[in-house]
C-alpha positions as CSV (number, residue, x, y, z in Angstrom):
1,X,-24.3,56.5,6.7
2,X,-24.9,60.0,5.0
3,X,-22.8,62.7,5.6
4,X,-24.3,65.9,5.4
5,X,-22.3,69.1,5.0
6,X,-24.9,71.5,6.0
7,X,-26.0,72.9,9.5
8,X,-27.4,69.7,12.3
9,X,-30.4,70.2,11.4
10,X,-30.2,68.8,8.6
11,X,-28.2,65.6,10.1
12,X,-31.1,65.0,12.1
13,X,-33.2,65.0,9.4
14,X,-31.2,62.3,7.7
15,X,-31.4,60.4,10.7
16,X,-35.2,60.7,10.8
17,X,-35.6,59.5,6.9
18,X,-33.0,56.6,8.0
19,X,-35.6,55.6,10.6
20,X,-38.0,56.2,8.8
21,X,-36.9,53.7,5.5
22,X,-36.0,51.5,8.2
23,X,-39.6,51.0,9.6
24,X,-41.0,50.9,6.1
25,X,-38.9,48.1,5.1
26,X,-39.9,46.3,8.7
27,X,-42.9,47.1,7.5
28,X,-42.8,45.7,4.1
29,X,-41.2,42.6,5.1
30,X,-44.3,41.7,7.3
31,X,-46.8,42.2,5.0
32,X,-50.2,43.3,5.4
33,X,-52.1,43.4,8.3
34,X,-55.1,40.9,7.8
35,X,-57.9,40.6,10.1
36,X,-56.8,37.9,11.8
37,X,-53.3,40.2,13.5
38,X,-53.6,43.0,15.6
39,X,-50.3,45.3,16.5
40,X,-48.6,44.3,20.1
41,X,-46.4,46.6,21.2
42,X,-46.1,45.7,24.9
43,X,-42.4,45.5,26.3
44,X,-41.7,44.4,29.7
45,X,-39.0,46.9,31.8
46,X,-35.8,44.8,32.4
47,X,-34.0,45.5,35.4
48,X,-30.7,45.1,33.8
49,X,-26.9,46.4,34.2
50,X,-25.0,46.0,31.1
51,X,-20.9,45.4,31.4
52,X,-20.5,47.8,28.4
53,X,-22.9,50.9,29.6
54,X,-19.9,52.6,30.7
55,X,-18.4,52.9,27.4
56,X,-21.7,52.7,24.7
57,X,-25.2,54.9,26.2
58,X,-27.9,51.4,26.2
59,X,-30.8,52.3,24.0
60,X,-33.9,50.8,23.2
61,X,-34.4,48.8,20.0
62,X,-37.7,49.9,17.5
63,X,-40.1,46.9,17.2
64,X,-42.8,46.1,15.4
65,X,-44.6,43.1,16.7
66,X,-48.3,41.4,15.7
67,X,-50.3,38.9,17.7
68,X,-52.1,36.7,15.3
69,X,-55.6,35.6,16.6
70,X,-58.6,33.7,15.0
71,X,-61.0,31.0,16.2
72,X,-60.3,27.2,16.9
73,X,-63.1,25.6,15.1
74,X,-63.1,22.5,17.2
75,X,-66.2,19.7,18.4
76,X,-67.4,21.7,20.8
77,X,-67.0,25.4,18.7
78,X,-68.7,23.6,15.9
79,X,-71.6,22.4,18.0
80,X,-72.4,25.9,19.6
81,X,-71.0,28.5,17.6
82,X,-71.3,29.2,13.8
83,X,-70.5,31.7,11.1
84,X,-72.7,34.2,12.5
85,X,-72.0,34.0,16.3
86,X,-68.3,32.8,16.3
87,X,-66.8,31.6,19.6
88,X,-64.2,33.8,21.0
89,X,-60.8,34.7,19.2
90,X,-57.6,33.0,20.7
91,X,-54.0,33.6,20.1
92,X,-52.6,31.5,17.7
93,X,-49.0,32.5,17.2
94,X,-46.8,35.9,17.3
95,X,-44.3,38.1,14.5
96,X,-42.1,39.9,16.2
97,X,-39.6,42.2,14.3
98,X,-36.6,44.1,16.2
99,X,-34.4,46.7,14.3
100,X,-30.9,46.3,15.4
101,X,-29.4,49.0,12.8
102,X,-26.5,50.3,14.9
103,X,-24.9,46.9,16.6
104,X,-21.5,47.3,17.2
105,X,-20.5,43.7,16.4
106,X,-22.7,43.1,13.2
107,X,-21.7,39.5,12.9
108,X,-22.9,38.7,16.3
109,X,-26.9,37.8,16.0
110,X,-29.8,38.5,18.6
111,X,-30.3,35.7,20.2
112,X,-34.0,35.0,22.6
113,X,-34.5,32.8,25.6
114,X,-37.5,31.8,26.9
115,X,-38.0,32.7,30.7
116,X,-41.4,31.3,33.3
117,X,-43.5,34.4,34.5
118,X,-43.2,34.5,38.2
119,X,-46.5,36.0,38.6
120,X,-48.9,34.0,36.6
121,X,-48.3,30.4,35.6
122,X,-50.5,30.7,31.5
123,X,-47.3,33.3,30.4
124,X,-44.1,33.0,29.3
125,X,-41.1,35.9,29.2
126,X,-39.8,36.5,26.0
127,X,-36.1,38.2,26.2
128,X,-34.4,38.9,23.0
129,X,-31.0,40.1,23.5
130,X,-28.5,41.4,21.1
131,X,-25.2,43.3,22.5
132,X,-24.2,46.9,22.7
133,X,-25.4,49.6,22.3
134,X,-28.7,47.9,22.5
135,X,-30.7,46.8,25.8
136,X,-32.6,43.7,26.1
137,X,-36.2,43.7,25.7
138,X,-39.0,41.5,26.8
139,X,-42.5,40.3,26.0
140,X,-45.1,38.3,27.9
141,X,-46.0,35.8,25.3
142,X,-48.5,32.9,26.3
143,X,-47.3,29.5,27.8
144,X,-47.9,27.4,25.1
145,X,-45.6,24.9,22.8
146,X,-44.3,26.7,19.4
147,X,-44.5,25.0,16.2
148,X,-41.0,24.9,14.7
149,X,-41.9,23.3,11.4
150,X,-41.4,26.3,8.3
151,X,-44.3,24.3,6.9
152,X,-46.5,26.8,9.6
153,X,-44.4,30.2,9.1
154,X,-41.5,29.8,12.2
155,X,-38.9,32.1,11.0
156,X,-35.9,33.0,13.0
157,X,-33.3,35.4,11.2
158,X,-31.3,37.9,11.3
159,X,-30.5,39.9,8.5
160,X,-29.9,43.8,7.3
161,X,-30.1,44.9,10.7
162,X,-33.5,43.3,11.3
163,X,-34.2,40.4,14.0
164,X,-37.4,38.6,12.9
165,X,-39.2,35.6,15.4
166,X,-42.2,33.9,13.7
167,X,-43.6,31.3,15.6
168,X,-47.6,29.8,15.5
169,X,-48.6,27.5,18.5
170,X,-49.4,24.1,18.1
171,X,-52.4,23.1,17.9
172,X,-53.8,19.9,19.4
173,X,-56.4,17.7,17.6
174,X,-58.7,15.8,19.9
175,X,-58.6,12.4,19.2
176,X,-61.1,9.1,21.4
């Protein structure tokens, strides 16, 4: 933490160059944005009371998420689409990258569950939680099985502050 001598003004600038380096390194450690991922910044409003809210305010985590999407190139693609006139993009897997920098317990680790959308049957709820002074956010992610192999990028960690899910869906080969 810096401490600055100097009037609040310039403690809140601190603060904003601390944010700042924070989302450049969340930045940094998801690379470049290739044509194939698009930003997805779409939370869902949890209608939670926290135990601790009385003692810690509940914030918000930042985020920085991508949905990775291309084209499944299968029999029936092959036979009426091509290079020219693609078929239609589909989502083929998520990055999602939460910045806990102010947990109060740093060894405790985020932790995400897995929830069925009660209004539509193809999504999923995504709740990542991680202990005060941080809420829990959600995503609506698509119902689909996860590849957990490393082999095709999963990655669940936690470290320097930054919660990182990786996942790609499976993807099912047709077989007579």
């Amino acid at each position: 933490a810096v401490v600055s001598t100097q009037s609040t003004g310039s403690k809140e600038k601190t603060e904003q160059e601390r944010d700042l380096n924070v989302e450049e390194r969340g930045l940094a450690l998801m690379g470049d944005a290739t044509e194939d991922e698009e930003l997805f910044n779409c939370d869902i409003q949890l209608d939670t009371t926290y135990s601790w809210a009385d003692k810690y305010k509940p914030r918000k985590p930042r985020f920085y998420n991508r949905v990775h999407t291309g084209y499944e190139w299968n029999k029936y693609n092959q036979t009426h689409y091509d290079q020219d006139n693609p078929p239609p993009k589909i989502v083929q897997g998520y990055k999602f990258n939460i910045f806990y920098q102010d947990l109060i317990d740093p060894t405790s680790t985020p932790t995400y569950k897995l929830k069925k959308c009660p209004e539509d049957k193809d999504f999923k709820i995504l709740t990542i939680s991680a202990g005060p002074p941080y809420e829990d956010i959600a995503f609506k992610v698509l119902n689909r099985e996860w590849e957990y192999s490393n082999r095709y990028s999963f990655k669940s960690q936690y470290s320097q502050g930054i919660f990182q899910l990786w996942f790609q869906f499976k993807r099912y080969r047709y077989r007579r």
